[in-house]
C-alpha positions as CSV (number, residue, x, y, z in Angstrom):
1,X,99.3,161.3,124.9
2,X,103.0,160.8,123.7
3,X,102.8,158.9,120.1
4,X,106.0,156.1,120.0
5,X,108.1,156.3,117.0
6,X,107.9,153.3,114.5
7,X,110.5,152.1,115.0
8,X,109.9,151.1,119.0
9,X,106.7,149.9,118.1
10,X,108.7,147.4,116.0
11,X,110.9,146.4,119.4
12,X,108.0,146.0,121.1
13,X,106.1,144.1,119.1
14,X,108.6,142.3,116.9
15,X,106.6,142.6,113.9
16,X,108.8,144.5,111.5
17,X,110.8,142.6,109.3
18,X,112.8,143.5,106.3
19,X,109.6,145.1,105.4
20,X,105.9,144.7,106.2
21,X,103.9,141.8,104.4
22,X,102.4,142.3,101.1
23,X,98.8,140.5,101.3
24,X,99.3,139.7,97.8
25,X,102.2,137.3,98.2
26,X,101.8,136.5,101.9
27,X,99.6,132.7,101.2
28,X,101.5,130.1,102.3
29,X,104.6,128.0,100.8
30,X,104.6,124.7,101.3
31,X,107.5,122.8,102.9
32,X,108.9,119.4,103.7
33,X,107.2,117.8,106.5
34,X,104.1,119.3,105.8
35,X,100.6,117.1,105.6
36,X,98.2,117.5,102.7
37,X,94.6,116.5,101.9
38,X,95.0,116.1,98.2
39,X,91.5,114.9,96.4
40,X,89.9,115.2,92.8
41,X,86.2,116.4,92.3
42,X,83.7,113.7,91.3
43,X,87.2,110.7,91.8
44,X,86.2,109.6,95.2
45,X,89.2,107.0,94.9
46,X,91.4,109.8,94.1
47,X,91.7,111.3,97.4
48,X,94.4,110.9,99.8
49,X,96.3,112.8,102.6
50,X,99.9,112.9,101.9
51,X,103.2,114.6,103.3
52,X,105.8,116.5,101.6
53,X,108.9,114.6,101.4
54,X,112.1,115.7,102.3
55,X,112.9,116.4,98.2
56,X,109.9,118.5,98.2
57,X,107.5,115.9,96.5
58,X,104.4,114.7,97.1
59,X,103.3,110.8,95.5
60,X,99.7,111.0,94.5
61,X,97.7,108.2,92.2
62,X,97.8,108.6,88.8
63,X,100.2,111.6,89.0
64,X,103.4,110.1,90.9
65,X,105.5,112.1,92.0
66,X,104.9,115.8,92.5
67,X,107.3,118.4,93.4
68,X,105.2,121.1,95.8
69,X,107.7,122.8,98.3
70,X,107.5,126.2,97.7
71,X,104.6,126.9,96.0
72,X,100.9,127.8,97.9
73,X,98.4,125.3,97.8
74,X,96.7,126.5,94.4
75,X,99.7,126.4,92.7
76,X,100.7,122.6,93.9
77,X,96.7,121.7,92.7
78,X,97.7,122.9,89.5
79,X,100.6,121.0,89.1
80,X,98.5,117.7,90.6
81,X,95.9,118.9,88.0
82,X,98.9,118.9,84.7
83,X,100.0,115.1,86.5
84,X,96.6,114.0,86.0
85,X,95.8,115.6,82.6
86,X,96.9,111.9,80.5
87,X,94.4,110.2,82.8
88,X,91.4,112.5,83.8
89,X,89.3,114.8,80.7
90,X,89.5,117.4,83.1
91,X,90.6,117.5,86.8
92,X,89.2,119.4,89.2
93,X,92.3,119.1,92.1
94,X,92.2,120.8,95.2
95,X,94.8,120.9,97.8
96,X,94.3,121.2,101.2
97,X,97.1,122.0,103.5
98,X,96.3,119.9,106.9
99,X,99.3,120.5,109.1
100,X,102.2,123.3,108.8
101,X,105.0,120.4,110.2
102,X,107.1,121.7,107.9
103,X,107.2,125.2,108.9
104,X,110.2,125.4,110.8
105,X,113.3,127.6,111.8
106,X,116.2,126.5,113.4
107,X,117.7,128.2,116.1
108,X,121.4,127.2,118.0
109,X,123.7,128.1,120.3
110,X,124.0,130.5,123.1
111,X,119.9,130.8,123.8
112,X,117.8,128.8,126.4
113,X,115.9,126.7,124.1
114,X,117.8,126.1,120.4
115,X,116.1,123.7,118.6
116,X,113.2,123.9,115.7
117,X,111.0,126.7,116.3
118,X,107.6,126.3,114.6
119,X,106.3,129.7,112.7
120,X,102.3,129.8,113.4
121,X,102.6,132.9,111.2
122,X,105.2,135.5,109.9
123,X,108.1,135.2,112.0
124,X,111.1,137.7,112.3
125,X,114.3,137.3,114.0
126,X,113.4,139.2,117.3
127,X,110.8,136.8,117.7
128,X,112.6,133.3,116.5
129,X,115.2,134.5,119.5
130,X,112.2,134.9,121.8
131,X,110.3,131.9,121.3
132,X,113.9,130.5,122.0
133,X,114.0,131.6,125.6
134,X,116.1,134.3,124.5
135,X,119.8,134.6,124.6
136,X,122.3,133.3,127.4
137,X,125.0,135.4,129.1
138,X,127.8,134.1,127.2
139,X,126.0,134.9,123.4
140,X,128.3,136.8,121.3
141,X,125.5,139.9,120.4
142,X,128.0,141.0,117.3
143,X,128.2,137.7,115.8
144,X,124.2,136.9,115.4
145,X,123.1,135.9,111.6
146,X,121.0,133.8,109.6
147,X,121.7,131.1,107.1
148,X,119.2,130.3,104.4
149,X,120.8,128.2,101.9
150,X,124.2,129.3,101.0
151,X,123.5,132.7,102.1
152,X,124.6,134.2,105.5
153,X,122.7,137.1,106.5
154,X,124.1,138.8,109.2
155,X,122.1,140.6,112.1
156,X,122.6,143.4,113.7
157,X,121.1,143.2,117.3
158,X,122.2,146.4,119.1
159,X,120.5,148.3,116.4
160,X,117.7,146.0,116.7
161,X,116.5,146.2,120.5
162,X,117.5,149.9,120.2
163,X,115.4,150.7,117.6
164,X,117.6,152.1,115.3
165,X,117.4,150.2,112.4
166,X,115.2,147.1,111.8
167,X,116.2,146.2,108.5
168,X,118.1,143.0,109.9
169,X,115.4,141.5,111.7
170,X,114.8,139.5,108.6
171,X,111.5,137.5,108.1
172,X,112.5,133.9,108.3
173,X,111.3,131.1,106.0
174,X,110.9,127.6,106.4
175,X,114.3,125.7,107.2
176,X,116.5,128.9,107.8
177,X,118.9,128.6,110.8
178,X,119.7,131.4,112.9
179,X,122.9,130.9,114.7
180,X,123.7,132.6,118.1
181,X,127.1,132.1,118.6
């Protein structure tokens, strides 16, 4: 039996990114729009689902206001935990992450579906473009890229459904937009 080089397994499967996931950073980062079950051991008033606002807070009792996007759900308890620290000998927080709302790429222009595109998991560019429909007739192939922030990350799509180089079929995080002009 023939064995497929790496790089079409990546085509095929759309798993290769930049790089593969390192299991020691891969928990989740928290984003706007998600929904949180935030509660302190042995407070049973202190327990409360809450979303996390646009500016990357959350309002809990006690603490206020929290800022959460970006970190996993451990980190955000520990910063509930420091909120609470004036008030409570010794919180106990814990953080439970109820719905992944936030967890969104953008995708527009020349595909089927643009729109938000929710990531269930680690989500790469061949497969944003996918879960898009795919691309029209009319999308400019040469002119693909990302934008996350300020940056603009350009993407080289010949080389990635050829399988000659995958290292633009960048792993996308929460809130990039991948233009398809």
């Amino acid at each position: 039996m023939k064995r497929l080089p790496m790089s079409v397994l990546c085509v095929l499967f759309a798993w290769c990114g930049a790089a593969a996931a390192d299991p020691a950073t891969s928990s989740y980062l928290l984003s706007p729009g998600d929904k949180l079950m935030v509660s302190v051991w042995q407070e049973d008033t202190l327990r409360q689902e809450t979303v996390v606002l646009p500016d990357g807070s959350i309002t809990f009792p006690l603490a206020g206001r929290v800022d959460v996007a970006g970190l996993d759900a451990t980190a955000a308890a520990k910063k509930v935990e420091t909120a609470l620290k004036p008030y409570l000998a010794q919180p106990n927080v814990s953080v439970v992450v109820t719905s992944t709302a936030g967890n969104l790429v953008y995708v527009q222009g020349k595909v089927l579906k643009p729109g938000p595109v929710p990531m269930a998991g680690p989500t790469a560019v061949l497969q944003a473009l996918s879960m898009s429909g795919g691309m029209d007739k009319f999308a400019d192939e040469s002119a693909i890229k990302v934008i996350r922030g300020q940056k603009v990350m350009p993407v080289r799509y010949k080389d990635l459904v050829s399988g000659r180089d995958m290292s633009t079929n960048f792993q996308l995080q929460a809130g990039d937009t991948l233009v398809v002009p």
